[in-house]
LUMLUM-891435 format. One record per atom (N, C-alpha, C): x, y, z; atom name. Coordinates in steps of 0.001 Angstrom, whole numbers. Each point is the difference from the previous one (the first is absolute). Last residue first. Example, Ala and Ser with C-alpha at 12.3 -4.5 7.8 and 13.67 -1.06 7.14 Angstrom:
<node><X>12850</X><Y>-2250</Y><Z>7080</Z><atom>N</atom></node>
<node><X>820</X><Y>1190</Y><Z>60</Z><atom>CA</atom></node>
<node><X>-770</X><Y>1090</Y><Z>730</Z><atom>C</atom></node>
<node><X>290</X><Y>-5720</Y><Z>-70</Z><atom>N</atom></node>
<node><X>-890</X><Y>1190</Y><Z>0</Z><atom>CA</atom></node>
<node><X>900</X><Y>1200</Y><Z>0</Z><atom>C</atom></node>
END
This chain:
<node><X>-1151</X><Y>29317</Y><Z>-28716</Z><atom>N</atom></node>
<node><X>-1722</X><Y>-308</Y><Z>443</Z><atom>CA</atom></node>
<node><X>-298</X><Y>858</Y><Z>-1425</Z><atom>C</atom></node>
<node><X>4529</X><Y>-1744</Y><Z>3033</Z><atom>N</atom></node>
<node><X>-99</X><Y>709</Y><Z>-1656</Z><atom>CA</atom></node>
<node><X>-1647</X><Y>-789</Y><Z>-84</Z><atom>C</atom></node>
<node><X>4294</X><Y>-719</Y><Z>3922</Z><atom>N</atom></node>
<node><X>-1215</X><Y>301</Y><Z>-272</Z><atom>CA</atom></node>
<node><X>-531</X><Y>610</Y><Z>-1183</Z><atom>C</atom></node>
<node><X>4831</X><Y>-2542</Y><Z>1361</Z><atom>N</atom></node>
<node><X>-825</X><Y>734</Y><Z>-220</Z><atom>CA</atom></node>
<node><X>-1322</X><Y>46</Y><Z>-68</Z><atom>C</atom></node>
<node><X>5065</X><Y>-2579</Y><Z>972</Z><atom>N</atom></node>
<node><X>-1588</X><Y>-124</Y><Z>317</Z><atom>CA</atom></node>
<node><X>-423</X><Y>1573</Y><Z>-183</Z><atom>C</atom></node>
<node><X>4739</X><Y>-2122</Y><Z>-337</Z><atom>N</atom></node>
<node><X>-770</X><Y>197</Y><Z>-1116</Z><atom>CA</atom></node>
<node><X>-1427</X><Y>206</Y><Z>-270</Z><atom>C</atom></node>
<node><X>2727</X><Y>-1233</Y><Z>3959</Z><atom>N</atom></node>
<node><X>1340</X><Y>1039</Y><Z>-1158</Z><atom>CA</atom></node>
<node><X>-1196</X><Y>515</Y><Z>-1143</Z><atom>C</atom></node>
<node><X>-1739</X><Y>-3856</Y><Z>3379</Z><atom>N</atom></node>
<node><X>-311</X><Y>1499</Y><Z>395</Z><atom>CA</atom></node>
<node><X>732</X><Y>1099</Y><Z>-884</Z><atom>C</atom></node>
<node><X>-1735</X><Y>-4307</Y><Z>-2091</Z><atom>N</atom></node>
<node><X>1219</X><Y>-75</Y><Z>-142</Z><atom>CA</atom></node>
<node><X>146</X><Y>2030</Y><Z>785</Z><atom>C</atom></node>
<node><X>-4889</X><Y>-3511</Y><Z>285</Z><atom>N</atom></node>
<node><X>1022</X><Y>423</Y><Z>-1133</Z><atom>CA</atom></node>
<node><X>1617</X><Y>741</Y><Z>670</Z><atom>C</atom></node>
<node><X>-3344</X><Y>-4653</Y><Z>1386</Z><atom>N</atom></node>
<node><X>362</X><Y>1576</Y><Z>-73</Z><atom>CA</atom></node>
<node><X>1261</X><Y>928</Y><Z>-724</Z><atom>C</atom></node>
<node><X>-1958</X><Y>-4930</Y><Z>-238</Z><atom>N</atom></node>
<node><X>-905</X><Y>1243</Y><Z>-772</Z><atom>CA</atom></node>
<node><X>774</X><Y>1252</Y><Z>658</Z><atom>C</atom></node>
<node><X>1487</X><Y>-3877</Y><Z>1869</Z><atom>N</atom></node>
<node><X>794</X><Y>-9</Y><Z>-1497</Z><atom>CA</atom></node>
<node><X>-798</X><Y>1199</Y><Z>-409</Z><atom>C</atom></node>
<node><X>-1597</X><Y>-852</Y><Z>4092</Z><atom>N</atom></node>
<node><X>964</X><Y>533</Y><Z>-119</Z><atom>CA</atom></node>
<node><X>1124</X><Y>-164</Y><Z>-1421</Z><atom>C</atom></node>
<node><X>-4460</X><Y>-1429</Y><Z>434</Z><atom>N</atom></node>
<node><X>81</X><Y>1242</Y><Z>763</Z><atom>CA</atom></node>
<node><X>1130</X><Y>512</Y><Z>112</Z><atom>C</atom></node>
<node><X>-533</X><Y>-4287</Y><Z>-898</Z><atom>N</atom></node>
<node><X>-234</X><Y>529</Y><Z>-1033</Z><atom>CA</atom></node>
<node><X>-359</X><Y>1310</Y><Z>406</Z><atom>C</atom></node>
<node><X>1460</X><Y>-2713</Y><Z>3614</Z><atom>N</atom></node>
<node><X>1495</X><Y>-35</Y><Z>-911</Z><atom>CA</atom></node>
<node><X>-638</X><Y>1143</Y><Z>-1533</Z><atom>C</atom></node>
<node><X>-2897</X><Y>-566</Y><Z>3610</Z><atom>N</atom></node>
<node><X>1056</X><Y>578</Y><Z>649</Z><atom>CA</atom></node>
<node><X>1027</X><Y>442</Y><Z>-1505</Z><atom>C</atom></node>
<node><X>-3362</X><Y>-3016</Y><Z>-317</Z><atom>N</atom></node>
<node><X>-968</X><Y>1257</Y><Z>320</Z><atom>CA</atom></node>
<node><X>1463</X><Y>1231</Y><Z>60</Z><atom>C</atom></node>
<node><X>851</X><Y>-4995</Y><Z>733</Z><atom>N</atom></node>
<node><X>-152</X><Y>-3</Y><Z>-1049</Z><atom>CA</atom></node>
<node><X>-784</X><Y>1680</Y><Z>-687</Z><atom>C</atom></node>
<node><X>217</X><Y>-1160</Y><Z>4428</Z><atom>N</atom></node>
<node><X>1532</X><Y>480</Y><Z>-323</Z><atom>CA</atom></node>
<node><X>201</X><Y>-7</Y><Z>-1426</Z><atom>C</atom></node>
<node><X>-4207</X><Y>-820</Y><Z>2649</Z><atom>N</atom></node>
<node><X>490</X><Y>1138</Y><Z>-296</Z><atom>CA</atom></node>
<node><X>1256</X><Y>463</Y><Z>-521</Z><atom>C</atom></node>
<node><X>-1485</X><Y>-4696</Y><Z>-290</Z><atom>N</atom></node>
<node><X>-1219</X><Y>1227</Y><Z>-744</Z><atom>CA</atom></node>
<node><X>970</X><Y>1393</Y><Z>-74</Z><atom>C</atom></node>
<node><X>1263</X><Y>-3628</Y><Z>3046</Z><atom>N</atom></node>
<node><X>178</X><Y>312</Y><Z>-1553</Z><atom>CA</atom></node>
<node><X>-94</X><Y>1105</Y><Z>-727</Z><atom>C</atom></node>
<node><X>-1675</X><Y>-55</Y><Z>4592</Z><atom>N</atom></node>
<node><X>1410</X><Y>209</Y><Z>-490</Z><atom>CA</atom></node>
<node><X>482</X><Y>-110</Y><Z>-1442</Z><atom>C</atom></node>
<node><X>-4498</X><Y>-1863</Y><Z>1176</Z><atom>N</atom></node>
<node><X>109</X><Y>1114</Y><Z>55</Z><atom>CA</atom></node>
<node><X>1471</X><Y>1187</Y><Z>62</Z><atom>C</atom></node>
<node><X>-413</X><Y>-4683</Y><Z>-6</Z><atom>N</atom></node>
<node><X>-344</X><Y>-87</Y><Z>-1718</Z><atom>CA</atom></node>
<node><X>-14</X><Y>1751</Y><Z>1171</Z><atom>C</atom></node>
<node><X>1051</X><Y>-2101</Y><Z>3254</Z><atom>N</atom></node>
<node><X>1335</X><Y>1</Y><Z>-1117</Z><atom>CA</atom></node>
<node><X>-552</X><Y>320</Y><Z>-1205</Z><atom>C</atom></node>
<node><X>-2950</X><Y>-216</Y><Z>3881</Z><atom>N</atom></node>
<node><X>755</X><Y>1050</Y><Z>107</Z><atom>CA</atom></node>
<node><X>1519</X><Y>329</Y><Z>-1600</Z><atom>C</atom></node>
<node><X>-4796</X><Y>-2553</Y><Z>1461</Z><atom>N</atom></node>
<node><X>880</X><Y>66</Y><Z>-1118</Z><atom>CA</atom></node>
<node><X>877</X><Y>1177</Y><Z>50</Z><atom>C</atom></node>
<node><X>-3700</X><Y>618</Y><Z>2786</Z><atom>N</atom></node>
<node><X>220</X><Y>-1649</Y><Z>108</Z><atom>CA</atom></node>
<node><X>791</X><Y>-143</Y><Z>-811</Z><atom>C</atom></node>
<node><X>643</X><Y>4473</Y><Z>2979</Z><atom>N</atom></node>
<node><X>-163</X><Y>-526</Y><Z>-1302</Z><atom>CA</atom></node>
<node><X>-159</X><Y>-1495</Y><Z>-315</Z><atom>C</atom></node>
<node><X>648</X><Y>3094</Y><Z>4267</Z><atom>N</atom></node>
<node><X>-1544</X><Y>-183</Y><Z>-1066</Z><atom>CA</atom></node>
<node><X>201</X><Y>-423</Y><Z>-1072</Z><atom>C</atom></node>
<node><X>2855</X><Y>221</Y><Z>4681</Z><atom>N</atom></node>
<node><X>350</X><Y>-116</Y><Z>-1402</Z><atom>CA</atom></node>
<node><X>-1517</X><Y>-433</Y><Z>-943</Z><atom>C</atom></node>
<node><X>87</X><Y>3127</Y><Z>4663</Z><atom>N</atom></node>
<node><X>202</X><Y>-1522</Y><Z>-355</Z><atom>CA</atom></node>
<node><X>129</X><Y>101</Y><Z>-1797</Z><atom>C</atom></node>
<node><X>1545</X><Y>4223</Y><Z>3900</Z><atom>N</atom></node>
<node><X>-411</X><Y>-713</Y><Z>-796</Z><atom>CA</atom></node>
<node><X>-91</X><Y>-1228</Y><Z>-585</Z><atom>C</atom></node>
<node><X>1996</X><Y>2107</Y><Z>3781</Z><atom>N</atom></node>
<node><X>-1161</X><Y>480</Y><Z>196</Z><atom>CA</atom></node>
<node><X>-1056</X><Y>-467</Y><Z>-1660</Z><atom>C</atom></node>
<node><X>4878</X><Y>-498</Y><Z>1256</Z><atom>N</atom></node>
<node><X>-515</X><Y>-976</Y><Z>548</Z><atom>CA</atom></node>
<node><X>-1627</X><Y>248</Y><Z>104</Z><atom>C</atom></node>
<node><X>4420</X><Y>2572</Y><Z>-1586</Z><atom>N</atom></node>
<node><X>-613</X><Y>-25</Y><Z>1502</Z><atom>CA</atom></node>
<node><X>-1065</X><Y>-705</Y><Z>405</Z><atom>C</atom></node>
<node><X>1403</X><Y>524</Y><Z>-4344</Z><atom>N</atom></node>
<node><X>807</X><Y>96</Y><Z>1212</Z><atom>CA</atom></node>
<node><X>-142</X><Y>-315</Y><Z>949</Z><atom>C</atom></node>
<node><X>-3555</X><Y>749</Y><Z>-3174</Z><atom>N</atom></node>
<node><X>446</X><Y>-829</Y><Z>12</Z><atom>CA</atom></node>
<node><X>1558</X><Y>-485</Y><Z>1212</Z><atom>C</atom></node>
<node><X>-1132</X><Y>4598</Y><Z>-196</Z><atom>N</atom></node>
<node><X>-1016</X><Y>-896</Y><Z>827</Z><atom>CA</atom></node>
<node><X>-224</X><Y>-1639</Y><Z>-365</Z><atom>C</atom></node>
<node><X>2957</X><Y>3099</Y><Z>-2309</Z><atom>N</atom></node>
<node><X>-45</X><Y>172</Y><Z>1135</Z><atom>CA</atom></node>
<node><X>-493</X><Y>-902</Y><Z>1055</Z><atom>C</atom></node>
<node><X>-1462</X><Y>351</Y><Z>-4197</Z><atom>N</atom></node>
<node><X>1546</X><Y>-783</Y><Z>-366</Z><atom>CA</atom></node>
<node><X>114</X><Y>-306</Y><Z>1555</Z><atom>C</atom></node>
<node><X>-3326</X><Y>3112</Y><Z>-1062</Z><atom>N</atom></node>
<node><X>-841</X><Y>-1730</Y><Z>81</Z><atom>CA</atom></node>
<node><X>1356</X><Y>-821</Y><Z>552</Z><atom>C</atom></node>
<node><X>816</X><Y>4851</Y><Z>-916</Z><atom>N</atom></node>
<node><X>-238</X><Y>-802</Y><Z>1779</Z><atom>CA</atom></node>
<node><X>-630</X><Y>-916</Y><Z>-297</Z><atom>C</atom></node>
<node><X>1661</X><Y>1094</Y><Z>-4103</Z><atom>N</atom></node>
<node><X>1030</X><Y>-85</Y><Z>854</Z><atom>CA</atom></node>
<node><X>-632</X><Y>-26</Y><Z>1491</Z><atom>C</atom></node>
<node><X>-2941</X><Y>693</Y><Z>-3732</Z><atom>N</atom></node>
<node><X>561</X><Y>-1673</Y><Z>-143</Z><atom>CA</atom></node>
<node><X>1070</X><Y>50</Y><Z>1201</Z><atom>C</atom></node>
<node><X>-1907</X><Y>4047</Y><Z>74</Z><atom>N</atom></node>
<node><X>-1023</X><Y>-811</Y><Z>-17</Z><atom>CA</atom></node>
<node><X>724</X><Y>-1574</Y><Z>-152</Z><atom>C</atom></node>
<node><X>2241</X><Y>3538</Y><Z>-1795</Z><atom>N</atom></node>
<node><X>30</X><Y>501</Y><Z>1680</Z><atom>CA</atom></node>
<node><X>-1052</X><Y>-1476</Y><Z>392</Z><atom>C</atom></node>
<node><X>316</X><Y>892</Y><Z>-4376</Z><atom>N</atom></node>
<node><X>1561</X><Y>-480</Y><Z>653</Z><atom>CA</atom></node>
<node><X>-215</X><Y>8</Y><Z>1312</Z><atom>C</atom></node>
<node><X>-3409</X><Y>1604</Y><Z>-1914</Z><atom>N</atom></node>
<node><X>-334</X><Y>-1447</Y><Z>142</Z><atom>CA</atom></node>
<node><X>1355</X><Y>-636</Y><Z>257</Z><atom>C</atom></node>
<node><X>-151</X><Y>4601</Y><Z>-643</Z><atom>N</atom></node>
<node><X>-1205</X><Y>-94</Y><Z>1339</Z><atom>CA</atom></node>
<node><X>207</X><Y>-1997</Y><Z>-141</Z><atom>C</atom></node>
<node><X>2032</X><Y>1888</Y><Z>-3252</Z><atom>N</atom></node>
<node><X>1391</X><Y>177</Y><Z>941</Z><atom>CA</atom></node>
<node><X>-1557</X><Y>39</Y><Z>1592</Z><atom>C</atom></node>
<node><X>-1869</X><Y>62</Y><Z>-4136</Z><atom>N</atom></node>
<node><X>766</X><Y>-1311</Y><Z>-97</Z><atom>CA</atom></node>
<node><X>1020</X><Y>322</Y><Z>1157</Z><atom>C</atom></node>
<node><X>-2778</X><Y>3297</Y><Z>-1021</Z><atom>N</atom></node>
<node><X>-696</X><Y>-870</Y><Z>245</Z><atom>CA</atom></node>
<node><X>722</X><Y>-1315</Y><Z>230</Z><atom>C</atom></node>
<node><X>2398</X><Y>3860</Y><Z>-1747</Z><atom>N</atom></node>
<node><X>-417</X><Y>27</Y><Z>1270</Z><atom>CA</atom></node>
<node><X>-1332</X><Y>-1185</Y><Z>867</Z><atom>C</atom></node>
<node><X>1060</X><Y>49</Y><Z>-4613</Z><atom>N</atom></node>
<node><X>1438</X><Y>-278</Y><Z>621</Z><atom>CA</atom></node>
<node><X>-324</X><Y>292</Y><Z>1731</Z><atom>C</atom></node>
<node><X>-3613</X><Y>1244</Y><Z>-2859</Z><atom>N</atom></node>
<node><X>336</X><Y>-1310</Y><Z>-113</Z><atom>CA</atom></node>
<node><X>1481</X><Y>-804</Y><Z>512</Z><atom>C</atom></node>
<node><X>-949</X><Y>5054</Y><Z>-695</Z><atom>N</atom></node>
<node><X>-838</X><Y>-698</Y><Z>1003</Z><atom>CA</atom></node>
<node><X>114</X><Y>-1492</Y><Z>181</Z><atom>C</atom></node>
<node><X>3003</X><Y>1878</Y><Z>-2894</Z><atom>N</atom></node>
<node><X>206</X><Y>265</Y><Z>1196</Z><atom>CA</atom></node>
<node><X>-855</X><Y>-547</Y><Z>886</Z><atom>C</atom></node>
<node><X>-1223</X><Y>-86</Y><Z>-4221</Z><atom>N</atom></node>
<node><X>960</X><Y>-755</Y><Z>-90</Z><atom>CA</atom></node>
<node><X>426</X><Y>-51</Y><Z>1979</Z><atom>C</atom></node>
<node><X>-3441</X><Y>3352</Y><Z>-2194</Z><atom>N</atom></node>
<node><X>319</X><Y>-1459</Y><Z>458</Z><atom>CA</atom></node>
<node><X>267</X><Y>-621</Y><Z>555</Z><atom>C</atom></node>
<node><X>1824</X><Y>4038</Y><Z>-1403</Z><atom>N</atom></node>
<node><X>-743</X><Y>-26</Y><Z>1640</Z><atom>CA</atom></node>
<node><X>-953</X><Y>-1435</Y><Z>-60</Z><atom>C</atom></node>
<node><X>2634</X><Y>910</Y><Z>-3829</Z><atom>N</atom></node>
<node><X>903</X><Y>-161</Y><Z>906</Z><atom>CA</atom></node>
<node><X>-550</X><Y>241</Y><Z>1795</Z><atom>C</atom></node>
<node><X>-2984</X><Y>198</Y><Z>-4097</Z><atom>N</atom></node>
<node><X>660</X><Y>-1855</Y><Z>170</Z><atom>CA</atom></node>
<node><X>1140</X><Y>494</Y><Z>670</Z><atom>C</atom></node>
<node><X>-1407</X><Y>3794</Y><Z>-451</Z><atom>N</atom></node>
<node><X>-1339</X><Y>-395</Y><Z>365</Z><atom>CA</atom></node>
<node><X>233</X><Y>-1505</Y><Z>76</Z><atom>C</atom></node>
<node><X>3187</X><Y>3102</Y><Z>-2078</Z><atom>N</atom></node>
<node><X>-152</X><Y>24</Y><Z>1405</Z><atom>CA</atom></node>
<node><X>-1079</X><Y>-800</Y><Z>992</Z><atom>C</atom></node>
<node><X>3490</X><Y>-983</Y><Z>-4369</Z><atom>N</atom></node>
<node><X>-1618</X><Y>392</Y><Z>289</Z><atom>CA</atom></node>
<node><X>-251</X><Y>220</Y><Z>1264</Z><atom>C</atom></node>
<node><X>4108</X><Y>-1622</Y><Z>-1915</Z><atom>N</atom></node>
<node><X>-457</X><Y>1344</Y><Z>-226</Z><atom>CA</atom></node>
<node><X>-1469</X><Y>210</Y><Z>754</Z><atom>C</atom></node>
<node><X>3401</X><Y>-3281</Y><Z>2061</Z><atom>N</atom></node>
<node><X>-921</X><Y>105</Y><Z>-759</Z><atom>CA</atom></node>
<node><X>-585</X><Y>1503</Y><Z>4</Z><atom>C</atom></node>
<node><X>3616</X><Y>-2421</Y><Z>2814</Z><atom>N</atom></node>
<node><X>315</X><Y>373</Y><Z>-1314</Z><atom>CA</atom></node>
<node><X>-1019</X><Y>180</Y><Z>-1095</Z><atom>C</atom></node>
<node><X>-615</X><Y>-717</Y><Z>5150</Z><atom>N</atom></node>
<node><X>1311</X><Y>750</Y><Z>-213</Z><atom>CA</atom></node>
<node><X>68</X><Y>-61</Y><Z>-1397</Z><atom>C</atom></node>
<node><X>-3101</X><Y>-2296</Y><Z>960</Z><atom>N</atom></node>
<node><X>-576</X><Y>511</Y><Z>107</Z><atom>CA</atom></node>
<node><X>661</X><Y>901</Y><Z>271</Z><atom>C</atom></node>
<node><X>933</X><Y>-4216</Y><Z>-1056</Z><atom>N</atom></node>
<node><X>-325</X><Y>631</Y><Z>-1211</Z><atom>CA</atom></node>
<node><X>-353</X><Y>1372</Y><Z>840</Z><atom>C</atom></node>
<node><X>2296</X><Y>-2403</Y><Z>3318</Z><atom>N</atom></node>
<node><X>857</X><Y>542</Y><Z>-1251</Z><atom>CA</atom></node>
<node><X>-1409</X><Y>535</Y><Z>-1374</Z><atom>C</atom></node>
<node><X>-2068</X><Y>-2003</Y><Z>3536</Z><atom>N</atom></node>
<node><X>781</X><Y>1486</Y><Z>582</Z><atom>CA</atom></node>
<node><X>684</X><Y>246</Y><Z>-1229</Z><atom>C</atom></node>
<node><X>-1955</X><Y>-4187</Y><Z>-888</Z><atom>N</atom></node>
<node><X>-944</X><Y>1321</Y><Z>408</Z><atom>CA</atom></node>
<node><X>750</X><Y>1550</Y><Z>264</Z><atom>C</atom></node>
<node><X>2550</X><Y>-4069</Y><Z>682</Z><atom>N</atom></node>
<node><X>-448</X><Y>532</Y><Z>-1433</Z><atom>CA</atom></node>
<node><X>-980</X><Y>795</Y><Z>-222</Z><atom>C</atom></node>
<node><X>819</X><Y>-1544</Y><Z>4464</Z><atom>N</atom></node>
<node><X>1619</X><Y>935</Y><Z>-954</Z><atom>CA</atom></node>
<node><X>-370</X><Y>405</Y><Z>-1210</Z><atom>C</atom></node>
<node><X>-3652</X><Y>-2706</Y><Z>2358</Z><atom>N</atom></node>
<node><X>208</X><Y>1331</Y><Z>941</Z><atom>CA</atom></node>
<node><X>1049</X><Y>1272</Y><Z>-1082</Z><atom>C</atom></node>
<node><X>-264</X><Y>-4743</Y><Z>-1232</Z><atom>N</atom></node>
<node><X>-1096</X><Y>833</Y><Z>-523</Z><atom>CA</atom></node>
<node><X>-16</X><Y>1350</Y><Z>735</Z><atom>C</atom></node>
<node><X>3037</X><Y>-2933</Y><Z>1639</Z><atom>N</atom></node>
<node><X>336</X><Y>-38</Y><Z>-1572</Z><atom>CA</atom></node>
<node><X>-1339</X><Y>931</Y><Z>39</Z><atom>C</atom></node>
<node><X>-161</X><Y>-742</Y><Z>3292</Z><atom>N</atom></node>
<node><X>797</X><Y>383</Y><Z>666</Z><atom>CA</atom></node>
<node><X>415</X><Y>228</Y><Z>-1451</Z><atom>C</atom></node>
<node><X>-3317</X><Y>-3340</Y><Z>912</Z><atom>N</atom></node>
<node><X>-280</X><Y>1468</Y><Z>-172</Z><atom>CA</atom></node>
<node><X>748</X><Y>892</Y><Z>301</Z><atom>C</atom></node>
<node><X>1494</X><Y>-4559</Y><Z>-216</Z><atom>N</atom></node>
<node><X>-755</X><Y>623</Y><Z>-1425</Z><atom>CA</atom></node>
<node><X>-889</X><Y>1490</Y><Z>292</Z><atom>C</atom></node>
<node><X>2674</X><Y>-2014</Y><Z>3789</Z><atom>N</atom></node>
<node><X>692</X><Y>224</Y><Z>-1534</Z><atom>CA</atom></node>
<node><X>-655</X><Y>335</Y><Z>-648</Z><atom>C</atom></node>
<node><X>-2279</X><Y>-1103</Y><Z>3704</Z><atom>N</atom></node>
<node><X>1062</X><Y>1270</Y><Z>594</Z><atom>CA</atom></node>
<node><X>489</X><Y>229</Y><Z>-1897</Z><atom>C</atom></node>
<node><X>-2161</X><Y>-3839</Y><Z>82</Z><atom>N</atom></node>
<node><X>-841</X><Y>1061</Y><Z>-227</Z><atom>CA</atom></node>
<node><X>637</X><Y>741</Y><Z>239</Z><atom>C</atom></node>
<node><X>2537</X><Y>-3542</Y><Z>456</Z><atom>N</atom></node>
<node><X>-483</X><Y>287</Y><Z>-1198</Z><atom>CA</atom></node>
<node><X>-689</X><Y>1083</Y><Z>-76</Z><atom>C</atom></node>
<node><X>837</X><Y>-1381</Y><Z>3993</Z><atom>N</atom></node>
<node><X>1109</X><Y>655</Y><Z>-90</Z><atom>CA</atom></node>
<node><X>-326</X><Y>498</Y><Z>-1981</Z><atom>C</atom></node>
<node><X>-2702</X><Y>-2886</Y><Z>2092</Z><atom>N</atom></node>
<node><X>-535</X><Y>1334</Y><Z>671</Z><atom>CA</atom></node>
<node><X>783</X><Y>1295</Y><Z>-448</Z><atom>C</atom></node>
<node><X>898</X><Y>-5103</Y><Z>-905</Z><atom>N</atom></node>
<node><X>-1180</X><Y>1024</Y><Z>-871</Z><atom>CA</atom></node>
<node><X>-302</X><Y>1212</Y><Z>214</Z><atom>C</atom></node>
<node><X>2913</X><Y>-2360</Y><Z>2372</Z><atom>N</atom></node>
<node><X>419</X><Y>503</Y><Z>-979</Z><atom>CA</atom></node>
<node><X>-679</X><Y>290</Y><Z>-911</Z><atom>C</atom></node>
<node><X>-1258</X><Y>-1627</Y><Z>4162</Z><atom>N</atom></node>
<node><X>784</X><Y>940</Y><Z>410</Z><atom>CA</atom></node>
<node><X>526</X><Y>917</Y><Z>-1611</Z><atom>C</atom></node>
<node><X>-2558</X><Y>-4143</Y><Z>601</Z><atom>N</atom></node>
<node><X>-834</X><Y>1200</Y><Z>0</Z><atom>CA</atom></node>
<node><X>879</X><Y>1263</Y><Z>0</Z><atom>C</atom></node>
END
């Protein structure tokens, strides 16, 4: 459970960054207040997966998953095409 949890910390921590970066390099002001909002929404669920993490820790959480390993899969397989898709930060622009 511990590393699924740690999965979520990750994948919205990627979406949190990328969000932020389009929203530092995009002309448009209106997809750069977006963009932002949505980055800021995701650094609320960084926060959110990290005291579940926490509280897994500490013993206050039971492992809910009946198939804990196809749900790991899953996400790391989620993980890896999420992260080949992102684009190259040297070269990231916004253009609307």
């Amino acid at each position: 459970m511990r590393d699924i949890l740690e999965l979520c910390v990750r994948l919205d921590t990627i979406a949190k960054d990328t969000y932020a970066r389009v929203a530092d390099t995009c002309d448009d002001p209106s997809v750069a207040t977006f963009m932002r909002t949505l980055s800021d929404e995701e650094a609320a669920h960084v926060i959110w997966w990290s005291e579940l993490l926490d509280a897994w820790d500490a013993g206050l959480l039971p492992d809910i998953f009946a198939d804990g390993d196809d749900v790991r899969a899953r996400m790391n397989e989620t993980l890896a095409d999420i992260t080949a898709a992102l684009p190259d930060p040297e070269r990231e622009t916004c253009t609307v």
